[in-house]
C-alpha positions in Angstrom: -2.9 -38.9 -6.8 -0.8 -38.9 -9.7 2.5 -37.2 -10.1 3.3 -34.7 -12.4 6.6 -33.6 -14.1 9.7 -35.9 -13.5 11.3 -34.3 -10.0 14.6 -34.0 -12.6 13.6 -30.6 -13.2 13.6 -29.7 -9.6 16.9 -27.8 -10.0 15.8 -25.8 -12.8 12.3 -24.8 -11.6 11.2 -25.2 -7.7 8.2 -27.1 -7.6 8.8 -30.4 -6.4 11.9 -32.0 -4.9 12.9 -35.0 -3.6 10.6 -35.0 -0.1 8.4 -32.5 -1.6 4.9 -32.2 -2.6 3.3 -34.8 -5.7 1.8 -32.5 -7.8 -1.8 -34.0 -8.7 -2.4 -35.0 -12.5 -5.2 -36.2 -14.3 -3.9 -36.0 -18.5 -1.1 -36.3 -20.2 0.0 -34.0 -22.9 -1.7 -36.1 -25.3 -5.2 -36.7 -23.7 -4.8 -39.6 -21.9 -6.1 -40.0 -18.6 -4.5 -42.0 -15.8 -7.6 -43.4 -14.4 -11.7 -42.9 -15.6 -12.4 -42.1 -11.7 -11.1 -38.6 -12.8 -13.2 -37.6 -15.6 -16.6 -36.5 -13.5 -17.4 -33.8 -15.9 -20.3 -35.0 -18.5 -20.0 -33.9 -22.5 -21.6 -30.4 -22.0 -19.9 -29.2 -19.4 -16.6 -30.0 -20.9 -17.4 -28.4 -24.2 -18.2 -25.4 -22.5 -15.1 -25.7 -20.8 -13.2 -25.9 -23.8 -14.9 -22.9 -25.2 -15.2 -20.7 -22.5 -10.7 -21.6 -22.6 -10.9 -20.4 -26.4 -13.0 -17.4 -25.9 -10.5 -16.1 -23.2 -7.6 -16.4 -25.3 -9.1 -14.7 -28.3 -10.7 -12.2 -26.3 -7.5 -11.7 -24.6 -5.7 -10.9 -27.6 -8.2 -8.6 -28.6 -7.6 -6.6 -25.5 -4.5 -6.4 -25.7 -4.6 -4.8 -29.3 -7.5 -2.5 -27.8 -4.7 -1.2 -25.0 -2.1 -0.6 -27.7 -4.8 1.0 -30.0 -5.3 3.4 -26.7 -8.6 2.5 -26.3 -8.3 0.9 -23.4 -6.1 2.2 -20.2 -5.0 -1.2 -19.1 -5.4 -5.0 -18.7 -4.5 -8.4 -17.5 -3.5 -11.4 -20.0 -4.2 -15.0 -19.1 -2.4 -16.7 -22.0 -1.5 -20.3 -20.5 -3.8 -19.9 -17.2 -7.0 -20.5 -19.2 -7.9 -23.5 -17.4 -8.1 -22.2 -13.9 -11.0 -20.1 -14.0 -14.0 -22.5 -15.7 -12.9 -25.9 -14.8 -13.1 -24.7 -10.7 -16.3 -23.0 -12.1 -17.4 -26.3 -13.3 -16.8 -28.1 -9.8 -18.4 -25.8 -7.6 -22.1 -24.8 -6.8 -23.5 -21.5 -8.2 -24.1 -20.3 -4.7 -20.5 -20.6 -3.9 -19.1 -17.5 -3.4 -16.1 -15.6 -5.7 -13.0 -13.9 -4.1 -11.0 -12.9 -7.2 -7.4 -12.0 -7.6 -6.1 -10.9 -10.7 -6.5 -13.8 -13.2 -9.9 -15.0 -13.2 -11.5 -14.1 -16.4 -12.2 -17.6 -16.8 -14.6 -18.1 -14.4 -16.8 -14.9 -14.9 -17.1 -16.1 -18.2 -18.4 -19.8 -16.9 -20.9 -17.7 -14.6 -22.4 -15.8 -17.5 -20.6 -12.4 -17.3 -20.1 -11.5 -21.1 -17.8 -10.3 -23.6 -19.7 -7.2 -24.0 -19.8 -6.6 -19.8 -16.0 -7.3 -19.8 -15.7 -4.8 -22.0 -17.9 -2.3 -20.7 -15.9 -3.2 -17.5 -12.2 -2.7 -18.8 -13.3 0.9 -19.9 -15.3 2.0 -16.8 -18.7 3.3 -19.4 -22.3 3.6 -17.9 -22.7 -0.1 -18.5 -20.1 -0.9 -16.3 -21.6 -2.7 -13.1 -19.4 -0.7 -10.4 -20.1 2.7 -12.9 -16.3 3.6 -13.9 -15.2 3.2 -9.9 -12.6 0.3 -10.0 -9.5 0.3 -11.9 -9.5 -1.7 -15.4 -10.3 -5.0 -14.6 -11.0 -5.0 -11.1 -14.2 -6.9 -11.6 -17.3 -6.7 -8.8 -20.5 -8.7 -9.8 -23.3 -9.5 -7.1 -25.2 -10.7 -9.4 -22.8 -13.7 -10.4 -21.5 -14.3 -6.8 -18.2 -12.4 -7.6 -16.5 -9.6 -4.7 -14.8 -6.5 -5.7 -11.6 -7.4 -6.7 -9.0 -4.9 -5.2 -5.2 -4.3 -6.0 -3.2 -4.8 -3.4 -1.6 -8.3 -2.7 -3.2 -10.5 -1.0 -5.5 -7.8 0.6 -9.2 -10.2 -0.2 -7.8 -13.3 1.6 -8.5 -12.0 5.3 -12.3 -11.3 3.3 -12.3 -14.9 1.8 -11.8 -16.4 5.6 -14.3 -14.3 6.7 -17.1 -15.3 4.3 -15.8 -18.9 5.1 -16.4 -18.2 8.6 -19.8 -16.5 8.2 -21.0 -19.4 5.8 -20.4 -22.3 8.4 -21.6 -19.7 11.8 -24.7 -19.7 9.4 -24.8 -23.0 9.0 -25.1 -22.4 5.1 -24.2 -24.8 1.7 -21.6 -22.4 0.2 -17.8 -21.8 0.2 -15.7 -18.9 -0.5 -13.3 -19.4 -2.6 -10.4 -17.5 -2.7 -8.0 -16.4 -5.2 -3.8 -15.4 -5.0 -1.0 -15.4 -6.6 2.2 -17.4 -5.0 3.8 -13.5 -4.3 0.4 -13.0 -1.9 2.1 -16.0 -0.2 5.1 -13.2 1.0 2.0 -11.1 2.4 1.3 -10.7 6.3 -2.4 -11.1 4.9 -1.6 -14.7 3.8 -0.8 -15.7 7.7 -3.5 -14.0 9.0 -6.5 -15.2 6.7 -5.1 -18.9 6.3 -5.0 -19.0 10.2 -7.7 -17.6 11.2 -9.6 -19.8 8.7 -7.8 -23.2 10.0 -8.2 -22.1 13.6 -11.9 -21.0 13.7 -13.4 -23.2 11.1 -13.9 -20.7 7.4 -15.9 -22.8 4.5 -13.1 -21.6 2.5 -11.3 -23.0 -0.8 -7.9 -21.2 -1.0 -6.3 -21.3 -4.7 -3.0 -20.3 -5.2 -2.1 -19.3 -8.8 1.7 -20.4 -8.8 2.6 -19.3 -12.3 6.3 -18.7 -11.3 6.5 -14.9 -11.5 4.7 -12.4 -8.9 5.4 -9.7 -12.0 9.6 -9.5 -12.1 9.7 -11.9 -9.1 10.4 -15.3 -9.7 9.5 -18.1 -7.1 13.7 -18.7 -6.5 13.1 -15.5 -5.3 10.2 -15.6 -3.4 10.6 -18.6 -1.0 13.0 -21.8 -0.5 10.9 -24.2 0.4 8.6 -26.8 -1.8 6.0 -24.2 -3.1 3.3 -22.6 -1.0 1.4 -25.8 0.2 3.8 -27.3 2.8 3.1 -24.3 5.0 -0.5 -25.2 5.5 0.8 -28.7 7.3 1.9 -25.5 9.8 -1.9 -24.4 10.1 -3.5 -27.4 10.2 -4.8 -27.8 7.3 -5.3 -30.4 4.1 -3.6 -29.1 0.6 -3.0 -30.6 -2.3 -0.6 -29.3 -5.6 -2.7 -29.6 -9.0 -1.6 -29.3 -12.8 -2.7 -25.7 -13.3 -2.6 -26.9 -17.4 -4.5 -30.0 -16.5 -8.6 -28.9 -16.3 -9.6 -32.5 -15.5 -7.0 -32.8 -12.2 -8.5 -29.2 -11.4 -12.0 -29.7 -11.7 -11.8 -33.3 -9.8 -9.3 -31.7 -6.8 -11.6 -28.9 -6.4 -14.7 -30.9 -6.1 -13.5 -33.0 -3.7 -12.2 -30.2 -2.2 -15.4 -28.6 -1.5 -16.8 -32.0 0.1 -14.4 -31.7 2.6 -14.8 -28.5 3.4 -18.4 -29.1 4.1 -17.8 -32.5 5.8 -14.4 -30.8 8.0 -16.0 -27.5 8.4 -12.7 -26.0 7.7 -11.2 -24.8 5.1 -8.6 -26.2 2.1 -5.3 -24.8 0.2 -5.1 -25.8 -3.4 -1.6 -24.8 -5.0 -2.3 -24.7 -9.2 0.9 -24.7 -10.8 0.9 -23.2 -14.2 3.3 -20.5 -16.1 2.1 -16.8 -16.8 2.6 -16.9 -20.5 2.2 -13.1 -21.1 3.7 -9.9 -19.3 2.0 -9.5 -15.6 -0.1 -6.4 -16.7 -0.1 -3.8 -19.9 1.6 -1.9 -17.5 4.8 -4.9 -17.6 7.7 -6.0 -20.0 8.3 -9.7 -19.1 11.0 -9.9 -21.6 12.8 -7.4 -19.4 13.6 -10.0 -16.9 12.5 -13.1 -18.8 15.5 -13.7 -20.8 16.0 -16.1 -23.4 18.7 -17.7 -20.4 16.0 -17.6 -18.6 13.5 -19.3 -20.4 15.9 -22.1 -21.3 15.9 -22.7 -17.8 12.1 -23.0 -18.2 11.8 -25.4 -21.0 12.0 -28.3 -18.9 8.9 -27.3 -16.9 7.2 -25.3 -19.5 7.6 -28.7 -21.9 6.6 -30.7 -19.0 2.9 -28.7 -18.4 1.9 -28.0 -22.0 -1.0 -25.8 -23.3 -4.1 -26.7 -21.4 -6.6 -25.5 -24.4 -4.7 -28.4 -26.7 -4.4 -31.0 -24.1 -8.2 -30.6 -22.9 -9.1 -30.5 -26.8 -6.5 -34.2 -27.4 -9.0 -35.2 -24.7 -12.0 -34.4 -26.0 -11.1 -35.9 -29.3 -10.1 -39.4 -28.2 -13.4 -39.4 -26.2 -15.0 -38.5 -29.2 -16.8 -35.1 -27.9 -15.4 -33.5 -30.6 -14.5 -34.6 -34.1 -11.5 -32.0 -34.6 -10.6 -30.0 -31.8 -8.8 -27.6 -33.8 -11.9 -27.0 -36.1 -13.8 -26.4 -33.0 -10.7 -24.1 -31.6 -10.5 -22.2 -35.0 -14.6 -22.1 -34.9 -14.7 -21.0 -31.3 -11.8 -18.1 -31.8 -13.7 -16.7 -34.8 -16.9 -16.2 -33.0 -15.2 -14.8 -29.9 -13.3 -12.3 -32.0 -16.6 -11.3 -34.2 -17.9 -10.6 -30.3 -14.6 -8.3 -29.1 -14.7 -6.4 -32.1 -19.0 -5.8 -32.1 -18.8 -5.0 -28.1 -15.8 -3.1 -28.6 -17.2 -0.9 -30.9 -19.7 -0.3 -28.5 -17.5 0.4 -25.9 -16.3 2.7 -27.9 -19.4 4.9 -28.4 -20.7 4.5 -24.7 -20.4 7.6 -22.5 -18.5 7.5 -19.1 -20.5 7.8 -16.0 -21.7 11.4 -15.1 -18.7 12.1 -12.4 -21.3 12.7 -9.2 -21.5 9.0 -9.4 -18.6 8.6 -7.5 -20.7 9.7 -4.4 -23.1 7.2 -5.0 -23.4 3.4 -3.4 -21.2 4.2 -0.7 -24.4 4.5 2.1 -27.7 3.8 1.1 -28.9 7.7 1.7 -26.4 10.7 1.0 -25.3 12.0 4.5 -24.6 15.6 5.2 -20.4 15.4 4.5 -21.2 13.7 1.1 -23.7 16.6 0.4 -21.0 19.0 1.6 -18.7 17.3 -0.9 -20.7 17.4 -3.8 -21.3 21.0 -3.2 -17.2 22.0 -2.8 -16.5 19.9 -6.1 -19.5 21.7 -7.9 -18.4 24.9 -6.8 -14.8 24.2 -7.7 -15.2 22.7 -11.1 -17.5 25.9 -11.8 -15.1 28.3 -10.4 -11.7 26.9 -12.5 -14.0 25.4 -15.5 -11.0 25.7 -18.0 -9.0 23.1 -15.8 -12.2 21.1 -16.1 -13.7 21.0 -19.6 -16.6 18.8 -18.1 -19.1 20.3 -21.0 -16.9 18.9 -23.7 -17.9 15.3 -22.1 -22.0 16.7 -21.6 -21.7 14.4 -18.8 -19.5 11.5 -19.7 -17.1 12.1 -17.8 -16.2 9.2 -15.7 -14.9 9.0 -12.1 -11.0 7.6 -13.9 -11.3 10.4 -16.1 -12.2 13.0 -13.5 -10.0 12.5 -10.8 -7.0 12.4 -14.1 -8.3 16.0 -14.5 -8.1 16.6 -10.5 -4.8 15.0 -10.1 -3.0 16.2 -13.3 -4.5 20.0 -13.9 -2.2 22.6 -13.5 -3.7 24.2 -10.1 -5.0 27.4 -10.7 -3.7 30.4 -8.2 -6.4 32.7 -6.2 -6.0 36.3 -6.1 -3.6 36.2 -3.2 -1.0 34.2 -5.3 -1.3 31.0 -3.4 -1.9 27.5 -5.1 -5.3 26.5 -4.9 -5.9 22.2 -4.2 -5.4 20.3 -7.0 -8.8 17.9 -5.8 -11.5 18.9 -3.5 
């Protein structure tokens, strides 16, 4: 392994100190890599790479507009993570299995999940895969190998250990791999998943995002110790610390990962250290609590890791992939931004699901107390329908929308005076 960042800046940033952790790196800041052992992904794939990194900028950017625009409710920014997502895409098989977090974008968009899908997604329309049920964002995909995603911290590790467990009971070529934030660290669901996984033998890739914040939280204030990783040594189980701005280091740690989860039959704890460049959520104000004192205090490390879209394109450019990487950057960003604004258009115009889809996919028949249900929210909707102007939607409605309306309405009084529920 090589070492990253001079362990000078340990007492501005905590992420490696004197008996700590080498943090793995492939490239410097300028392209160069350490050794040619590291570079086992061919021209294709890492032009893909490089501009599946662009689109997720751009198309960030886009979004973001989109949410102040109102046209979207909310969303998650990437800006400085890019490299996460597609190079661990890159390294693993397509039958490997996807337990996201928050900050994966990246790798739906290596898998072939589109623009126009995310989009469809972030607004919850009739094209949306999981029909207007999951929060902005919250990506589930079957047909790309991708779990719901869910909200609370840490809550899919304990699901990632599983699948790692069922894969290797099964006897089968795939991994789970499984997707936090250093803040899911702090969770009660981070003990139990990590060792039930070491202990009973999970096919699982763990990937810690340690980006330095867990929204307000920063990591002097989240542990004391030498990042997340050491505590695996507790469970048994091999980790390594990888350049989160180095796609190379993260591509060749994570295949090698995956071989030795097949060879141990157990699972492995990759720590990616990067830096959140943008606010945790639209629903965030980093500069609230990321100061300019405290982004001084940053410099060191943030000069230390870089941007991984220019350091991947240096690369590329002294291998001779790519004659100009910021032609191909500015080409890329273009196209990607001609995409957001077609799609979003679209988005635009779609309709919501009808609302009774929120009954739907939760059995594979519609039992009696769904019925039931249907029939009290039918009934109530058509009994108060000026709390519930459903017809001005002629069934676009969408389940957000809806339980907004539910939620929010003024409740309506029956003849005896008392308040009628709010949601039936």
């Amino acid at each position: 392994t090589t070492e990253i960042y001079t362990r000078s800046i340990v007492g501005s940033v905590r992420c490696v100190q004197e008996t700590g952790f080498p943090i793995f790196r492939t490239m410097d800041l300028e392209g160069n890599v350490s050794d040619s052992k590291y570079e086992i992904l061919d021209k294709p794939t890492l032009i893909k790479l490089f501009d599946i990194m662009v689109t997720e900028r751009e198309s960030d950017r886009i979004a973001l507009n989109m949410h102040r625009q109102n046209r979207i409710t909310f969303y998650f920014s990437h800006l400085y993570e890019e490299a996460v997502g597609p190079a661990i895409g890159a390294a693993i098989k397509d039958e490997d299995k996807i337990v996201l977090q928050y900050r994966e974008q990246g790798i739906l968009l290596w898998r072939g999940f589109s623009i126009q899908e995310i989009l469809h997604t972030v607004k919850g329309s009739n094209k949306d895969h999981a029909k207007g049920k999951a929060l902005a964002c919250h990506y589930s995909i079957p047909k790309i190998g991708v779990l719901p995603l869910s909200a609370p911290i840490g809550s899919k590790i304990g699901h990632g250990a599983g699948l790692g467990y069922a894969f290797r009971t099964q006897k089968e070529d795939k991994i789970a791999v499984t997707f936090m934030g250093e803040g899911a660290a702090s969770q009660g669901d981070f003990h139990a998943g990590l060792n039930f996984a070491a202990t009973l033998g999970s096919q699982t890739l763990f990937v810690c995002r340690n980006n330095c914040y867990a929204i307000s939280t920063p990591i002097e204030d989240q542990y004391a110790g030498d990042g997340v990783a050491p505590r695996c040594i507790g469970y048994g189980m091999p980790a390594i610390k990888v350049d989160g701005c180095d796609p190379l280091a993260i591509a060749y740690a994570t295949k090698h990962a995956r071989q030795m989860i097949m060879e141990r039959k157990g699972p492995v704890f990759m720590e990616v250290y990067g830096y959140r460049g943008g606010d945790h959520s639209t629903s965030d104000s980093a500069p609230l609590y990321r100061t300019k004192e405290v982004l001084a205090k940053l410099k060191p490390y943030l000069d230390a890791i870089g941007d991984p879209i220019i350091r991947l394109g240096k690369y590329l450019e002294k291998k001779g992939y790519l004659a100009n990487y910021k032609e191909q950057m500015d080409k890329v960003g273009k196209a990607a931004v001609a995409e957001c604004h077609k799609y979003a258009k679209e988005m635009d115009e779609t309709p919501y699901p009808e609302y009774k889809t929120m009954f739907e996919d939760v059995y594979s028949y519609t039992p009696q107390n769904l019925k039931e249900q249907i029939e009290q929210l039918d009934a109530h909707i058509k009994k108060y329908p000026e709390f519930y102007p459903l017809s001005d939607f002629k069934k676009k409605q969408s389940l957000f929308n809806l339980t907004c309306l539910l939620y929010t309405s003024p409740s309506p009084r029956d003849q005896r005076g008392s308040r009628m529920p709010s949601s039936a």
